[in-house]
Structure formats: structure tokens, C-alpha cells
N, C-alpha and C positions, 0 to 999 in steps of 0.2 A: 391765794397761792396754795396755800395749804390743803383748803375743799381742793381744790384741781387734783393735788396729787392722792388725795385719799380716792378721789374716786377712777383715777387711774389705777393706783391699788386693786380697788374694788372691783372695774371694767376687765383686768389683767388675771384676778383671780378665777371669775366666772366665768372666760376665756378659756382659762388652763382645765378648770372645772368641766366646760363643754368639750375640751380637747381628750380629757382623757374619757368620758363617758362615751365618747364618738368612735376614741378607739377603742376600747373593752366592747363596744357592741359590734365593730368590724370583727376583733379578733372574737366572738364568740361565732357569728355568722361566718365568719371563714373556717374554722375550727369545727362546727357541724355540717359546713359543706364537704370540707375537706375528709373529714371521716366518714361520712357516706361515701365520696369516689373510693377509699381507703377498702372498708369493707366491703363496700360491692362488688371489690375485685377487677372492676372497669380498670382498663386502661387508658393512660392520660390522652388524650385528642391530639395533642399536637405537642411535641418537645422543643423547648427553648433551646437557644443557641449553645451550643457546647454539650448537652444531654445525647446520652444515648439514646437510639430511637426505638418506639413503642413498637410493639408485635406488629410485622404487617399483614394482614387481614388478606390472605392467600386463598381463602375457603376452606375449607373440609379436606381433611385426608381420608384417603379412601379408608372401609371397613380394613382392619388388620388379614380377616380373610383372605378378602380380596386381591391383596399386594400377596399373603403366601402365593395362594393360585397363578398370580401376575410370576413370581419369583420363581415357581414351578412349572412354568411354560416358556420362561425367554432366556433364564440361566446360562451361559455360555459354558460352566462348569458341568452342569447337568447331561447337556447335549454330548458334551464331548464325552463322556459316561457312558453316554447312548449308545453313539458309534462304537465305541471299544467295545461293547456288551454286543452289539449287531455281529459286528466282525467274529466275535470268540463265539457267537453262536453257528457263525456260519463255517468257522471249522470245523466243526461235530461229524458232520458228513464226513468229510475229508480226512480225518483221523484213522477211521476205519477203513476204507477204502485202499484196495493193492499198489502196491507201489510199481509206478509206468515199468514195462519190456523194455528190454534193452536192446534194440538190434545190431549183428554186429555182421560184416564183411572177414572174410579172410583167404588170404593164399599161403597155401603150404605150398612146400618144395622140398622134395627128400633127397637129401644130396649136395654137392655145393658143385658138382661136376656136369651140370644141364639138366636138361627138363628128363625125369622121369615117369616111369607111367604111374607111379604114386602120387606127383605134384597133382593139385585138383585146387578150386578154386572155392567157395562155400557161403551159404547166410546164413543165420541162424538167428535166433529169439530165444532170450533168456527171462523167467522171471523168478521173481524172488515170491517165493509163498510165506509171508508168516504166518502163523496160527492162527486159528478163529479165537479163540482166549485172548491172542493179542491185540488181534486188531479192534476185539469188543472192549477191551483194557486201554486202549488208545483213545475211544470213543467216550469211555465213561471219564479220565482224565481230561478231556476237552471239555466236556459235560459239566466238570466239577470246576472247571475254571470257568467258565460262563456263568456258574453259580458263582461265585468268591466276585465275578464285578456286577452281576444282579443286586447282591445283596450288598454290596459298596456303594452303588446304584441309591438304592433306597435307604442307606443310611445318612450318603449325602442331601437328599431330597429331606430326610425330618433334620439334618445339622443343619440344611437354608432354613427353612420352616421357624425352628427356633430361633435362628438369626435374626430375622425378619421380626418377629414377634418382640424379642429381647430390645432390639433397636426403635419400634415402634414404642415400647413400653418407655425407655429412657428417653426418647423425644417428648413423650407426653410430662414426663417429670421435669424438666429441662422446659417447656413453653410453661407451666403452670406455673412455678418459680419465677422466670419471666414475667409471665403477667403481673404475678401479685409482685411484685418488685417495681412493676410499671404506675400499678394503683398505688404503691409505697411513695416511690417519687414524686407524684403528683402532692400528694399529704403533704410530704417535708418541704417539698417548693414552696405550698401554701402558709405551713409554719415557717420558714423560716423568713420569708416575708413579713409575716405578721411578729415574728420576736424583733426583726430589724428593728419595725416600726414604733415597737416597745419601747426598745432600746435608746432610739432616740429623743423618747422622752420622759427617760429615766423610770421605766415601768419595770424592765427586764436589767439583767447582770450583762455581762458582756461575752460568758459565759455559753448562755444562751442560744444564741444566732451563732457562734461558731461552730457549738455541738449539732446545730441542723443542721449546718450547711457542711460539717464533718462526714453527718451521716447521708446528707445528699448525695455526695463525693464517693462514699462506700456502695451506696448503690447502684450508681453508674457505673463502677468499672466492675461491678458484678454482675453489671446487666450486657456488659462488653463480655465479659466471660462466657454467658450463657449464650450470647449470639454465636463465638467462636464455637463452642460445643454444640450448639443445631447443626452449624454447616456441617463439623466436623461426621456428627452420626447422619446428616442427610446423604452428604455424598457417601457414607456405609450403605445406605440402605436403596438410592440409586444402581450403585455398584450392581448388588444384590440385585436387582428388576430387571438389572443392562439398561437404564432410562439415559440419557445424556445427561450430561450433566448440569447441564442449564432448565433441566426439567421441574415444572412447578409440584410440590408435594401435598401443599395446605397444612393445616394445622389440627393435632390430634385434639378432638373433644373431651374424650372421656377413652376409659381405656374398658373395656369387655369383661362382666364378672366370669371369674374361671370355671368352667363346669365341673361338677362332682367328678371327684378321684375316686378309682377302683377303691374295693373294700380291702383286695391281699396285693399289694403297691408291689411287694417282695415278689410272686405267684406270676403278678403280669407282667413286670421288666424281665424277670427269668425267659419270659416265652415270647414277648415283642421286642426286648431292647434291639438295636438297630446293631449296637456292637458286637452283643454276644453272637446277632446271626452273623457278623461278617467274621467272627472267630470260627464260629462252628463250621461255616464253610470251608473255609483256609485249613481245618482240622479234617474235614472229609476230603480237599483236593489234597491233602498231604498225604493220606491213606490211600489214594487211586495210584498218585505218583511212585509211591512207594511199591504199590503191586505191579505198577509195569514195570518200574526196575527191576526185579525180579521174573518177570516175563522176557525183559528185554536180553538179560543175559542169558537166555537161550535162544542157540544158532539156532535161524529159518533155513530151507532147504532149500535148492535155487533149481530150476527145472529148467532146459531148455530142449529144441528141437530147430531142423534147416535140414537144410540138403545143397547138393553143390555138383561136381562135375570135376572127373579128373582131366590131364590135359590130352589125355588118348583118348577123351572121351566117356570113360564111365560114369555113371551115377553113382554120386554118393548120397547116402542118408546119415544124417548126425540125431542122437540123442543123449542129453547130458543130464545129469542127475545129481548134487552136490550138495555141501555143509558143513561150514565150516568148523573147523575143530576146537574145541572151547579148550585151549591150553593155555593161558596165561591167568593167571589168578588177576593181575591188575587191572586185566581188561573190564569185570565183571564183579568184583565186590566190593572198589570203592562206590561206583554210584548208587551200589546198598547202600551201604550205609551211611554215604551222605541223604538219601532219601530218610532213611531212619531218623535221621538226624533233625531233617527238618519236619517228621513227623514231632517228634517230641516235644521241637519249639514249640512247633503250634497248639500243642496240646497244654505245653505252658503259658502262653497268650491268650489261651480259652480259660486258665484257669484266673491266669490273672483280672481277665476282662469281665469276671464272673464277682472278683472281690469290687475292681470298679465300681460294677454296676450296684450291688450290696451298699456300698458305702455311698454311694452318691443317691441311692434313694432315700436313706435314715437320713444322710443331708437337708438334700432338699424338703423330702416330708416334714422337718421339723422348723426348716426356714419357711413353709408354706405355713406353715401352722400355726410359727408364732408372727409370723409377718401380717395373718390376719387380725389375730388377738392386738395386735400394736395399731394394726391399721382402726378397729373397734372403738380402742381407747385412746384413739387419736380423735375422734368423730364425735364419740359420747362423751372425750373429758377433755382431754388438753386444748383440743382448739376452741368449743367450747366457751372454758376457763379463763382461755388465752384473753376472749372477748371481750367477757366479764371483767377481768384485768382493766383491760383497756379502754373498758366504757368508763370506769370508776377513777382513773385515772386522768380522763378526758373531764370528766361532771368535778374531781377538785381542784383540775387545772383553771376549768371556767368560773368556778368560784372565790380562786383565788387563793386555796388553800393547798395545791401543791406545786410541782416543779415541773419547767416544761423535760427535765428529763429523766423525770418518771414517766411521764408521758412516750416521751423516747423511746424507753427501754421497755414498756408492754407493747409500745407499736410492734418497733423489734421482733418482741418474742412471739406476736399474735402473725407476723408474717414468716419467722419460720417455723414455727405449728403449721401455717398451712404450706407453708415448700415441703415439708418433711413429712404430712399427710402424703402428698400429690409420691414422693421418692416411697415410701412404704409401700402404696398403693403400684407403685413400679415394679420394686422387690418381688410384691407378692405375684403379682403376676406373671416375671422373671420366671418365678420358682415355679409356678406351674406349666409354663411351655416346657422349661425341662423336663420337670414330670412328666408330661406329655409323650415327651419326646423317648424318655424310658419305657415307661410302661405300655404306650400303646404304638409305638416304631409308623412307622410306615402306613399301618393299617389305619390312623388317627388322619390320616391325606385323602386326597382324589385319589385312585390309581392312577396308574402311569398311564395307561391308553386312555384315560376318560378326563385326565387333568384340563380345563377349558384354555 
């Protein structure tokens, strides 16, 4: 009786002995599977019941180029730009040009006691001559407002431009985050399977398997986050192309290194920003408006000519010559000096637009500057490091000699090392479409007649 139960004992030990060796070898071959889907960045194949779901595999977004161009051709804002700029170009003509004759009919009657031999009956044409200064003063005010929506024109065209660019840049931050959250998943499903399993037979704390299945939970509804934030900046950037909205977009690879910036950043926004020209404009149609006010309140001289027939028969010839008399002060010096007035503005809007652009390029220049240095030593050290962490973490987890949440917590931190590469590498690129957009305006585009 007793042999029976020793070597039940003994059957029971060997057992427990083969159970646990069985498992410490699952859990090491899952745990170096598992951190290879981890680090590869691969996304999990297929999500389990209640998991948010993995990137869907949409293809390729087009070149960032490409959508500017795309965004530069079907714009509904842009077009509409067009027309107004068509139209105020095609006043120009018509500015200068005489204002239509007037014809008029008339019966006189001298008398109120019957027909006299002075009543006569008459036609005549009247017009109105203004000056050649005015009318060329008319013209150049039509002129200089055709410039003010030219150059509104091309300022809207690099504000899409960078739109475009800035939202392509935060999608690509926004999927890469994504992914590597998706490869994260996959890992902690794996662990926290594998601590269950622990747990059950008294290998692991209890501790353990909540803290996975804690941070499983954290990454799913973060991965819920970043989905709502795609649609949110997809349908932006639809918007932006006029695509419908059901329109497939694909998924940004990689984001475009930015080309070399001018040498005098300050030199070249001064002469391309898109603002200043749409100041300096508005500060030359202020100047034009101004001179015709001052043109305007001098009276034109009206000329006319007709003839007619009195009612005994004579002919009559009419010629008339006129101008009216400039006696009212109010007629003719407030729209001076409201012209005045909005000369000044605008000369204050150019000034200010002038400090904008100053301050927004030391901005930007120093956010492009240091966003690369960050972006460097995110490449060369931190994420890196991040690795390092986590490999060494993972080799004393499977040894036995640390904790699954250390392990945890370089996962962690080796996956936002790389969301926060993929976001810096956004910034930077952010910061130089606006640069872009300052220093080289319009001129950094297609033209407008050659945009594809």
C-alpha cells in the first residue's frame, strides 16, 4: 500500500515536473514569437472577438505631390477664385470706357395761351465727357483690384498646398502609431495568454495576467482613437481634392524628405510670402482708389447736340455745353478722406503682415530645426535604446530572473519611441510645408495655366 502511494508520489512529481518544463518552453517559444510580430512592426492577421481591427490594407496613397496637384485642379474654392479674378479682369476695359449718350425727346411751348411760333418740338444727345486722367484712373483701379484677387488667388492655392501636405503628414503619424499598436496587440494577446497559463499553475502572481490584459484593453481603445482620427483627417483631406466621400485614399508609406531651405529664409518670405503680396496689393488698390477719389470730385463737362422744328415749321438746332458746379463741400471731401482712411489701413495690414511673416519664419525655422535634431536622436538613440531595453528585459524574463512587468513597461516604451518617431517625423515635415509656403509662395507650385 504504501510502494502504491510513493510511487504515485513519485508518477505525480514527474508529471508536475513535465508540466512545468512544457510550459516554460511554450512560454519561451511564444514570447520570441511573439516579439518578433512585436518588432517587426507587422500587423496582427486577424483580430479576435471584441479587438479593435488591424490596418486595412487599402494600398498606397498617392505621392503627397500628386493630391497637391489633384487639390489644385478640382478645388471648388479655388475655381470660385477663378471666376471672381475672370470677371474683375474683365472690367478693366469697361472702366475706362465713356459712359452711354443719353437721348432725350422734348416739346417746348412758350405760352400757356396756344400754340406759338416759338413752341417747336426737339431731339437731342447728351454725353457726359470725363477726363482722360479719369477714365485711365478708373482703369488702373479695376487693374489694381484684379491684382488684390490674383494674388488672394495664389495665396489660397500654397494655403490648399500646405493643407494637403500638413494632413498627409498627420495621417502618416496617425497609421504608423496604428500599426505599431497593432503589432503591440498581437504580443500582449500572446503574453497574456501565456501568464494565464502560468498562473494556473502557480508559476505567475495573479498580478500578472491582469496587468496584460490591463494593457491589452489600453491599446484597443487607443487603437479605436486613432481610427476615429484617420476618418476624421481623411474626410479633411477628401474635402480638400472635392473626392466623395466614400473615396478610397490607401495608406501613407513613408513621408517625403523635405528639400533644402533657402539660405536668407527672412530675404525670401519678404519677396514670395503669399500674405505680404496679398497686402501689398490691397495697399496699391488703396493708393489707385484714393487717386480717383480725388479725380472723381472733379465735375465732367456734358456736351450735347439735336435739332428739332418749331410748330410754324422752323428749324431748330440745339447745342449744349455744361458742368456742374462743385459747391457743396460734402459732396466731395468725405470720399477723400474715407479713401485716405482706407489707404492707411492697409498700409497698417502690410505692416503688420510683415511682423507675421518675420515671426512665423524664426518659428518655424527653429521648429524645423530642432524637429530634425529630435527626429536624429530618436533614430540613433532612443528607439534604438528603447530595443535594447526590451531585449534584455525579454532574455531575464525567459530566464526567470525578471518580471513580466518590466517586460511591460520597455514594451511600452519601445512602442512609443517609435509613435513618437513616426509624430516628429510629421512635425518636421509640418514645419517645412510652411516654410515652403512662406518663403517660396506660389512660385514653389504649378502655375495656374499649366496645373495638370
Amino acid at each position: 500500500m504504501n510502494d502504491g502511494i510513493g510511487k504515485t508520489e513519485t508518477r505525480g512529481s514527474i508529471d508536475a515536473a513535465s508540466r512545468g518544463m512544457k510550459l516554460r518552453y511554450l512560454l519561451a517559444l511564444t514570447i520570441f514569437l511573439a516579439a518578433g510580430l512585436g518588432l517587426s512592426g507587422i500587423p496582427a492577421s486577424g483580430p479576435a472577438s471584441g479587438q479593435s481591427p488591424a490596418p486595412t490594407a487599402a494600398g498606397a496613397m498617392p505621392a503627397v505631390e500628386e493630391l497637391v496637384a489633384e487639390g489644385l485642379r478640382r478645388a471648388p474654392s479655388l475655381e470660385a477664385l477663378r471666376r471672381r479674378l475672370a470677371g474683375a479682369r474683365e472690367a478693366i476695359v469697361a472702366a475706362g470706357a465713356l459712359p452711354n449718350p443719353m437721348l432725350e425727346f422734348m416739346v417746348q411751348e412758350v405760352g400757356f395761351a396756344g400754340v406759338t411760333p416759338m413752341s417747336m418740338a426737339t431731339v437731342a444727345v447728351e454725353q457726359e465727357l470725363p477726363s482722360r486722367a479719369k477714365r485711365n484712373t478708373r482703369q488702373d483701379a479695376a487693374r489694381a483690384e484684379a491684382e488684390v484677387k490674383a494674388a488672394q488667388l495664389g495665396e489660397l492655392r500654397v494655403r490648399l498646398a500646405t493643407s494637403i501636405r500638413a494632413l498627409y503628414a498627420r495621417i502618416y503619424a496617425v497609421e504608423v502609431e496604428d500599426r505599431t499598436l497593432a503589432s503591440g496587440e498581437e504580443l500582449l494577446r500572446l503574453l497574456s495568454a501565456s501568464t494565464i497559463a502560468r498562473y494556473r499553475v502557480g508559476q505567475a502572481e495573479m498580478e500578472e495576467p491582469a496587468r496584460a490584459e490591463l494593457k491589452l484593453a489600453q491599446f484597443r481603445d487607443r487603437r479605436r482613437e486613432l481610427a476615429a482620427e484617420r476618418e476624421t483627417l481623411r474626410a479633411a483631406l477628401l474635402r480638400l481634392l472635392d473626392r466623395p466621400a466614400d473615396s478610397p485614399l490607401g495608406n501613407v508609406a513613408a513621408l517625403p524628405d523635405p528639400p533644402a531651405l533657402p539660405a536668407d529664409l527672412q530675404a525670401a518670405a519678404r519677396q514670395n510670402a503669399p500674405l505680404l503680396a496679398v497686402a501689398r496689393a490691397e495697399v496699391a488698390a488703396a493708393e489707385q482708389r484714393l487717386e480717383l477719389a480725388r479725380l472723381e470730385a472733379r465735375p465732367d463737362f456734358r456736351v450735347g447736340a439735336g435739332g428739332g422744328v418749331t410748330f410754324m415749321g422752323m428749324p431748330v438746332a440745339i447745342f449744349r455745353l455744361g458742368r456742374p458746379l462743385a459747391l457743396w463741400k460734402n459732396n466731395r471731401e468725405p470720399p477723400i478722406r474715407a479713401a485716405e482712411d482706407e489707404l492707411e489701413a492697409a498700409r497698417a495690414d502690410l505692416r503688420d503682415a510683415e511682423t507675421v511673416v518675420r515671426s512665423e519664419v524664426l518659428r518655424l525655422a527653429e521648429e524645423f530645426n530642432q524637429g530634425r535634431e529630435r527626429v536624429r536622436i530618436y533614430r540613433e538613440s532612443i528607439v534604438p535604446r528603447a530595443k535594447l531595453s526590451l531585449d534584455a528585459a525579454r532574455a531575464s524574463y525567459l530566464a526567470g530572473r525578471g518580471s513580466l512587468t518590466m517586460a511591460l513597461d520597455d514594451f511600452g516604451t519601445w512602442l512609443e519611441a517609435k509613435s513618437d518617431l513616426a509624430a516628429r517625423e510629421a512635425e518636421v515635415y509640418t514645419a517645412w510645408a510652411e516654410l515652403e509656403a512662406l518663403t517660396a509662395g506660389a512660385s514653389g507650385l504649378e502655375p495656374e495655366g499649366r496645373t495638370p
